[in-house]
BAPAVEX-73207 format. One record per residue (C-alpha): residue in one letter; x, y negated, z negated. Coordinates in pm, 1 decimal, decimal comma, m for minus. Example, Ala and Ser with C-alpha at 12.3 -4.5 7.8 and 13.67 -1.06 7.14 Angstrom:
BEGIN
{rest:a; px:1230,0; py:450,0; pz:m780,0} $
{rest:s; px:1367,0; py:106,0; pz:m714,0} $
% end
This chain:
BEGIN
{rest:x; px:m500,7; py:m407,3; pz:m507,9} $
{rest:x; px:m189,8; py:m513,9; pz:m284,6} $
{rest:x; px:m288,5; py:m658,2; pz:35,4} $
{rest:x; px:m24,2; py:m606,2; pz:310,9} $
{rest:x; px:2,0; py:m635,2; pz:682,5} $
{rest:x; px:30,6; py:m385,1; pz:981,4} $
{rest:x; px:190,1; py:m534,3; pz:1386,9} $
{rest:x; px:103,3; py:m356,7; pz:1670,6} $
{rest:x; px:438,9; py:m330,4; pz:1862,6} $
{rest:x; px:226,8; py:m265,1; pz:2158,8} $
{rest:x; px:42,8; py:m599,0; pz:2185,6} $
{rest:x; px:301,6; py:m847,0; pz:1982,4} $
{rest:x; px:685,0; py:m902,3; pz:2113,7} $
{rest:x; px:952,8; py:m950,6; pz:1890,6} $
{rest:x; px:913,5; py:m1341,6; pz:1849,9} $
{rest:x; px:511,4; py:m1239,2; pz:1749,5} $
{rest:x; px:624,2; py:m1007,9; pz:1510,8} $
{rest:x; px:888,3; py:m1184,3; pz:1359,5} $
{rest:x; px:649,1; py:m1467,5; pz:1268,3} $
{rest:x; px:401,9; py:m1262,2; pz:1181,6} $
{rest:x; px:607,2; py:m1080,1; pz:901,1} $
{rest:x; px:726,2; py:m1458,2; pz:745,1} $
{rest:x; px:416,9; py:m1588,6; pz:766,4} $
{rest:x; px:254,8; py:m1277,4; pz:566,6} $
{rest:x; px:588,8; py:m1249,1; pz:351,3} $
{rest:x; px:540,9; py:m1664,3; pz:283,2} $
{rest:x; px:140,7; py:m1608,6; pz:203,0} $
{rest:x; px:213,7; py:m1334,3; pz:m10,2} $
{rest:x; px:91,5; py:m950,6; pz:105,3} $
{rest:x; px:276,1; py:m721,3; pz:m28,7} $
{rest:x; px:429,0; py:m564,3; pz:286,0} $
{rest:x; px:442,4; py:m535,2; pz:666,2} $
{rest:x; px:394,8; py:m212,8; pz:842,4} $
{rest:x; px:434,5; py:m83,8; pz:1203,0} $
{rest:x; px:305,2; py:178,4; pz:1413,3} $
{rest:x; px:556,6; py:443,3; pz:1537,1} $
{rest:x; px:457,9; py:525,6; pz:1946,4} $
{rest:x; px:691,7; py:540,6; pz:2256,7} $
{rest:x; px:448,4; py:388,9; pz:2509,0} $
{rest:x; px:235,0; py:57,3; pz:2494,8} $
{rest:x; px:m55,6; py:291,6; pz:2668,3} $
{rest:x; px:m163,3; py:475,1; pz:2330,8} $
{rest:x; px:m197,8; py:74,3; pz:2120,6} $
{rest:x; px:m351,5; py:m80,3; pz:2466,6} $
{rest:x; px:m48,0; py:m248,7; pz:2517,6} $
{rest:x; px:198,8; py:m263,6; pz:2796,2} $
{rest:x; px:553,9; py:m203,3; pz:2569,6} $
{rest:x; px:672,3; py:m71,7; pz:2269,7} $
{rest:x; px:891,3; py:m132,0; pz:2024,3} $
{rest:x; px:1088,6; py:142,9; pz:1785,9} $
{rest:x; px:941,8; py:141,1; pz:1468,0} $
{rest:x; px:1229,3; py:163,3; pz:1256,9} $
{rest:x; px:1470,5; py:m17,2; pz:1481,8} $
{rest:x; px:1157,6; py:m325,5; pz:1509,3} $
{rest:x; px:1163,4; py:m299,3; pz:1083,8} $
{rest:x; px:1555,8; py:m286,9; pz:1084,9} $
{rest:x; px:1550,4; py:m613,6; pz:1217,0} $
{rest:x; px:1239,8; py:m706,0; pz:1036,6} $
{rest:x; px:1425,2; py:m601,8; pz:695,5} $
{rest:x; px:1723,3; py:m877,7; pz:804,4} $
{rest:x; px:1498,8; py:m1141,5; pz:863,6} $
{rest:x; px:1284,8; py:m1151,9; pz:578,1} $
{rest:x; px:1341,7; py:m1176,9; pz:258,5} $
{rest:x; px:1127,3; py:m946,0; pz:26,9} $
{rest:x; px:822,6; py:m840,0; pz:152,4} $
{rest:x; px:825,3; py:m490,3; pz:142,3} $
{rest:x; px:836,7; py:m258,6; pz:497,2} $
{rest:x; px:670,5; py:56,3; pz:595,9} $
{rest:x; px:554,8; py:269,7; pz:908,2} $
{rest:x; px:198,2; py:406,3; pz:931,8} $
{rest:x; px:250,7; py:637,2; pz:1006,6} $
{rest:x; px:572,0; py:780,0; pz:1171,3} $
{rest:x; px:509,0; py:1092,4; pz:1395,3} $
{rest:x; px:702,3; py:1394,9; pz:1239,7} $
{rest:x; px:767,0; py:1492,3; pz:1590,2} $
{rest:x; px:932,4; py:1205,7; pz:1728,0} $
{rest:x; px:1265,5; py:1299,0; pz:1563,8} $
{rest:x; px:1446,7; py:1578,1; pz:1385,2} $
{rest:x; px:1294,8; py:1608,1; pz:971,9} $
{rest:x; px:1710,3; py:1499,2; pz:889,3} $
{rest:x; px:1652,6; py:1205,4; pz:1134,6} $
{rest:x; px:1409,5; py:1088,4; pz:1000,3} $
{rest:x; px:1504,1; py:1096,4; pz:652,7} $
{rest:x; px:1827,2; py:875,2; pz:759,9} $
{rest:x; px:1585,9; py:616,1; pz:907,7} $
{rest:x; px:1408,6; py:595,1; pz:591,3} $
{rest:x; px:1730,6; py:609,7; pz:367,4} $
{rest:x; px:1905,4; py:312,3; pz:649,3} $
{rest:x; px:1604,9; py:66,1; pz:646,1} $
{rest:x; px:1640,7; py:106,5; pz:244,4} $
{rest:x; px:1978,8; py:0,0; pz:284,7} $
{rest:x; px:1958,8; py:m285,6; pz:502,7} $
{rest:x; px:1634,4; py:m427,0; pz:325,9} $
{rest:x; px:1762,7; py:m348,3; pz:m26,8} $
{rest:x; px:1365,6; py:m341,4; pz:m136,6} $
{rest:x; px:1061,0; py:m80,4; pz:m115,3} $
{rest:x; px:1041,4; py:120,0; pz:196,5} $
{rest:x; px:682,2; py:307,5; pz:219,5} $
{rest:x; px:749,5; py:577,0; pz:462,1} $
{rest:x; px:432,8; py:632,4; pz:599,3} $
{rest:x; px:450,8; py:960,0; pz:833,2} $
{rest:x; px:125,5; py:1215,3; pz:1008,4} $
{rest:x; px:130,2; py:1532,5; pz:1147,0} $
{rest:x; px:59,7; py:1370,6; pz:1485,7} $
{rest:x; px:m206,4; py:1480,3; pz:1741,0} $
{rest:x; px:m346,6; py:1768,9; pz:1932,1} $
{rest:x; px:m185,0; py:1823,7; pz:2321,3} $
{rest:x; px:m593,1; py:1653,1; pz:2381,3} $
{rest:x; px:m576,0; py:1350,6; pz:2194,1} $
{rest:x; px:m512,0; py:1016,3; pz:2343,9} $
{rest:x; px:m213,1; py:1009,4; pz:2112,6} $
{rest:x; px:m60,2; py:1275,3; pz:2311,5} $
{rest:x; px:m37,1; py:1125,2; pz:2662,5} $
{rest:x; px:303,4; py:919,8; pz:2567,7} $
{rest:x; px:422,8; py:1274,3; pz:2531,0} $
{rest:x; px:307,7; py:1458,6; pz:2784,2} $
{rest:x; px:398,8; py:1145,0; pz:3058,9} $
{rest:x; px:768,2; py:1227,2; pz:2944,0} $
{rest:x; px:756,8; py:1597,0; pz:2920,7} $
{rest:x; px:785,6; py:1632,7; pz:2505,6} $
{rest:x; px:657,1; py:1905,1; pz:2394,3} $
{rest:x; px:328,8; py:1898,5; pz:2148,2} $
{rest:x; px:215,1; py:2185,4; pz:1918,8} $
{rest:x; px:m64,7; py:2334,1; pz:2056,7} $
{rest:x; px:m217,2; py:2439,6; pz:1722,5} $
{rest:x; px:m284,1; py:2263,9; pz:1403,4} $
{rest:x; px:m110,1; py:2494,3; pz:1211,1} $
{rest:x; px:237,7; py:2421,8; pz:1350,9} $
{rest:x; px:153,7; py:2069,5; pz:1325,8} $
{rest:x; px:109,4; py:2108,3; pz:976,1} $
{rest:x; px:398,9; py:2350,1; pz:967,6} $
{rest:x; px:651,5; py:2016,3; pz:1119,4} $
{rest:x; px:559,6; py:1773,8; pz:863,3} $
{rest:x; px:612,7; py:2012,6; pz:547,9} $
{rest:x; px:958,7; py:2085,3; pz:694,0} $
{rest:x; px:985,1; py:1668,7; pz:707,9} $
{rest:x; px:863,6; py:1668,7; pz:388,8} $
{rest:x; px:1147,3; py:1946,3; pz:241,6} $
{rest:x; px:1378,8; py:1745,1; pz:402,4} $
{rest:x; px:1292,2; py:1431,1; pz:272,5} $
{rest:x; px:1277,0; py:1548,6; pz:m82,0} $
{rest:x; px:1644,1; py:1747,9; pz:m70,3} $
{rest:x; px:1786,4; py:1383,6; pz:80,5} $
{rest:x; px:1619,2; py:1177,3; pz:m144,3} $
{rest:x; px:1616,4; py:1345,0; pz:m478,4} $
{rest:x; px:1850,8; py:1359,4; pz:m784,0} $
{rest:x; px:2032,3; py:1515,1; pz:m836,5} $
{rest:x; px:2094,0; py:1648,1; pz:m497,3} $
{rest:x; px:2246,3; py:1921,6; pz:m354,7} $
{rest:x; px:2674,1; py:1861,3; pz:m261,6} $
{rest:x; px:2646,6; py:1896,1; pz:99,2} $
{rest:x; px:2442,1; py:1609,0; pz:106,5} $
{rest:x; px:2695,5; py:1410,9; pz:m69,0} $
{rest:x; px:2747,8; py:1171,9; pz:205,2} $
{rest:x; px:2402,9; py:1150,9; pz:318,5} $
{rest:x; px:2226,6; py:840,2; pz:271,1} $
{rest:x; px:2086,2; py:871,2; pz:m101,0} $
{rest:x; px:1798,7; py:554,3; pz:m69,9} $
{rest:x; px:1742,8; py:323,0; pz:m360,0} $
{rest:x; px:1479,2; py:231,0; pz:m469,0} $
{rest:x; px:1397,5; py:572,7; pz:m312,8} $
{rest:x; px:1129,9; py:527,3; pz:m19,9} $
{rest:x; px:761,4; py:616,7; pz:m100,1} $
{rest:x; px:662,1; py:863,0; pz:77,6} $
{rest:x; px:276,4; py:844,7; pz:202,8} $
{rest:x; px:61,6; py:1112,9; pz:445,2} $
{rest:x; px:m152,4; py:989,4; pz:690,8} $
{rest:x; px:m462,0; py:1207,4; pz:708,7} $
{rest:x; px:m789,1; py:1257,8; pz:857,3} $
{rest:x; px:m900,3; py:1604,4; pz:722,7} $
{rest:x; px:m879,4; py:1773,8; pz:377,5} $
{rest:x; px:m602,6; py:2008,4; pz:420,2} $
{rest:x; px:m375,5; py:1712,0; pz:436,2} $
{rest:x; px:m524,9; py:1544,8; pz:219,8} $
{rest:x; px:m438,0; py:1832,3; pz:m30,0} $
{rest:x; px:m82,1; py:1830,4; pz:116,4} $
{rest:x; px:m24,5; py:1447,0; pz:5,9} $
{rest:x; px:m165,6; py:1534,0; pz:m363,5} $
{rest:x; px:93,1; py:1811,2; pz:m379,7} $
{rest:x; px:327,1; py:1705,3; pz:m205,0} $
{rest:x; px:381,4; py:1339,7; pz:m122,7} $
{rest:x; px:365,1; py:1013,8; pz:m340,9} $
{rest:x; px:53,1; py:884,4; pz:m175,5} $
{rest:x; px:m218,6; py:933,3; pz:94,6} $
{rest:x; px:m379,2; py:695,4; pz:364,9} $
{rest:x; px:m686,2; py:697,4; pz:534,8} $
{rest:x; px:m898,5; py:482,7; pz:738,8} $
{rest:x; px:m1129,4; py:266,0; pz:521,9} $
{rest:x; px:m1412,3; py:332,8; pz:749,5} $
{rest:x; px:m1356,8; py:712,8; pz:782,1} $
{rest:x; px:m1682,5; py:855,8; pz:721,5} $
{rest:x; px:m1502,0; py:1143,1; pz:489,4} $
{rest:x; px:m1320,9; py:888,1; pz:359,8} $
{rest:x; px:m1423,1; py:968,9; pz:m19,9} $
{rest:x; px:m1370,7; py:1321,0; pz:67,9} $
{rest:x; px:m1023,5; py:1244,1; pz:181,3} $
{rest:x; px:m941,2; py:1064,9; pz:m125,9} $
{rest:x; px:m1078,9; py:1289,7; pz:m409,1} $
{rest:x; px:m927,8; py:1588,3; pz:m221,3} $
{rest:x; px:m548,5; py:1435,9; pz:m276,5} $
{rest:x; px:m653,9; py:1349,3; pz:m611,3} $
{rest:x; px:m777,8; py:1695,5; pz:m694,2} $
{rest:x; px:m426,1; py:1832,6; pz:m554,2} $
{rest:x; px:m233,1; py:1579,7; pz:m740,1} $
{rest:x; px:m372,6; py:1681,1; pz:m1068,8} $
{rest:x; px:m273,8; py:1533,0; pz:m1426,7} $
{rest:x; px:121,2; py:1435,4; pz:m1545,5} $
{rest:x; px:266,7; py:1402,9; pz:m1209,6} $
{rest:x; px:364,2; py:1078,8; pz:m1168,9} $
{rest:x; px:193,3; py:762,2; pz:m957,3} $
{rest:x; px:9,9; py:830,4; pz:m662,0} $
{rest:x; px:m56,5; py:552,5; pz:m413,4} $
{rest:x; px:m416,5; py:570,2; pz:m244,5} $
{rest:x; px:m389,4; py:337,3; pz:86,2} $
{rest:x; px:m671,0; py:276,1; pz:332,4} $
{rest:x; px:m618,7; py:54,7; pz:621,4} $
{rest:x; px:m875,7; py:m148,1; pz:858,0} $
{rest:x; px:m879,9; py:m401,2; pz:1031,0} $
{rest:x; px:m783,1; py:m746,9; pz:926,4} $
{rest:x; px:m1041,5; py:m956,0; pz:852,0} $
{rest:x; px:m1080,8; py:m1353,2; pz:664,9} $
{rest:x; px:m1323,7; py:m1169,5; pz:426,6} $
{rest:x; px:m1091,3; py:m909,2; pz:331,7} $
{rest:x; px:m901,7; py:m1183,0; pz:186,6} $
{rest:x; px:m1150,9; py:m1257,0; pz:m70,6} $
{rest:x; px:m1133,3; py:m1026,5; pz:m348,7} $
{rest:x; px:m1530,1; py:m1104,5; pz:m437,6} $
{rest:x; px:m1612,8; py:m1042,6; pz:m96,9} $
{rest:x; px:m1870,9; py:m711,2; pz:m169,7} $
{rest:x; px:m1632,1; py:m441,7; pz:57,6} $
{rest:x; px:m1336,8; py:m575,3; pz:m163,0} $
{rest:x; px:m1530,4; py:m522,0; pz:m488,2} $
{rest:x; px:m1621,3; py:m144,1; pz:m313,6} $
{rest:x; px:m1206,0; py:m95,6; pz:m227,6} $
{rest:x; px:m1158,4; py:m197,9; pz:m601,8} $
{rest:x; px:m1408,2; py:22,4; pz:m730,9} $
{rest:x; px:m1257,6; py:353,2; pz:m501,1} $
{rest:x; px:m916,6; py:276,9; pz:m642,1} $
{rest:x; px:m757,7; py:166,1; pz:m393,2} $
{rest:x; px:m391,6; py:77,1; pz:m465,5} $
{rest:x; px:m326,4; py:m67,2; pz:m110,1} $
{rest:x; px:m522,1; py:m204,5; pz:178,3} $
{rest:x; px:m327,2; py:m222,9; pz:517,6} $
{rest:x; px:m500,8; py:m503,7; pz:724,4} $
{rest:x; px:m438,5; py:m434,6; pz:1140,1} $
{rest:x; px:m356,7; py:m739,7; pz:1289,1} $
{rest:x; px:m576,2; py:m782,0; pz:1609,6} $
{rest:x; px:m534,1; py:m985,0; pz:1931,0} $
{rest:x; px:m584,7; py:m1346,1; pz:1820,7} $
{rest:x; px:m491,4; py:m1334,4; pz:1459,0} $
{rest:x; px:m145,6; py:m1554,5; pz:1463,5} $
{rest:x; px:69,8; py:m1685,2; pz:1150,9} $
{rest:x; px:m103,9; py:m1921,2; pz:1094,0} $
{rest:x; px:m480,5; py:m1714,8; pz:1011,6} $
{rest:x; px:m217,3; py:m1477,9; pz:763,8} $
{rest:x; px:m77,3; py:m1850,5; pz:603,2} $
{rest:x; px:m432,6; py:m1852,6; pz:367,0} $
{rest:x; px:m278,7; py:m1596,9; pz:182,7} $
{rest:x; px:m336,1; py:m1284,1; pz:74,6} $
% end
């Protein structure tokens, strides 16, 4: 199981993240991911940084260590838009991009205030939600497929092509990601969690290629140890990824023991 790294852009400033991401590349996760928000409010922080313009810089200052966004919000740009982030970040990193990206919350959630303080529109219904990130998801696979059709010719055509991975917290996306998507994350300590996981399985079925299964939590020294007993449980589930949160107080030099 490949351990790798999430930084709150809400709570850490460039410098923090920038040390962060050399520090984990140095100790040797396997990636560094970011969340995608527009206001410090919805991480408890009091800023923000772009996602993909924070890993753009993130992919020129390391050297290897793989980059991803968990998850970006299908409604925070255009389904094309998106797919040129993905395909530029590839480009400038010239590694593995895991393009993490969610359906996004209801117009109730606490998720949802960054977008109703600036007037953006959010779907009232879970249905058009859903409907948002499988036109993302056609997008992404007519820009990133071969072959491909010719009036994408000059389009951005990503290698190694991104992964593409659906965040989810209920089963009918969790079905989505096993039909559609080349992995699935959840939150470790999601009490459907299993659920979550067997349902994308299910979906994916046999003779369709890898499929990532990704949890994330919250970084922890014990999640380092891969004896520890809730790293011999991840092992056991499958678990292809763990994405370790990096909390207030955890600096370079906690992610230096390695991973």
């Amino acid at each position: 199981m490949i351990l790798d790294v999430q930084v709150n852009p809400a709570r850490h400033r460039w410098r923090e993240v920038r040390e962060l991401a050399l520090a984990a590349e140095h100790a040797g996760y396997g990636a560094v991911w970011t969340f995608d928000h527009l206001a410090g409010m919805t991480l408890r922080g009091d800023s923000m940084m772009e996602a993909f313009t924070l890993l753009g810089a993130l992919a020129a200052t390391t050297e290897r260590i793989e980059l991803g966004t968990m998850v970006a919000n299908v409604h925070n740009r255009t389904p094309a838009l998106l797919a040129v982030a993905g395909a530029t970040l590839a480009a400038i990193g010239e590694r593995q991009v895991h393009l993490g990206i969610g359906a996004g919350g209801s117009p109730t959630s606490r998720f949802s205030a960054e977008m109703h303080a600036i007037g953006q529109r959010v779907e009232p219904t879970l249905a058009a939600r859903h409907a948002r990130l499988v036109e993302a998801l056609d997008v992404l696979e007519r820009m990133y497929g071969t072959p491909r059709p010719a009036e994408l010719a000059t389009f951005p055509h990503p290698r190694p092509r991104p992964t593409v991975i659906i965040g989810v917290g209920g089963p009918t996306l969790a079905a989505l990601a096993g039909r559609r998507a080349d992995g699935i994350n959840v939150r470790w300590d999601d009490p459907r969690r299993d659920l979550l996981l067997d349902t994308a399985l299910r979906a994916r079925g046999e003779g369709r290629g890898d499929f990532v299964l990704t949890a994330w939590t919250t970084w922890a020294p014990h999640l380092l140890d891969p004896e520890h007993p809730e790293r011999v449980t991840m092992a056991v589930r499958g678990l292809h990824r763990l994405v370790l949160v990096i909390p207030a107080g955890v600096g370079p030099e906690d992610l230096a023991r390695g991973a």
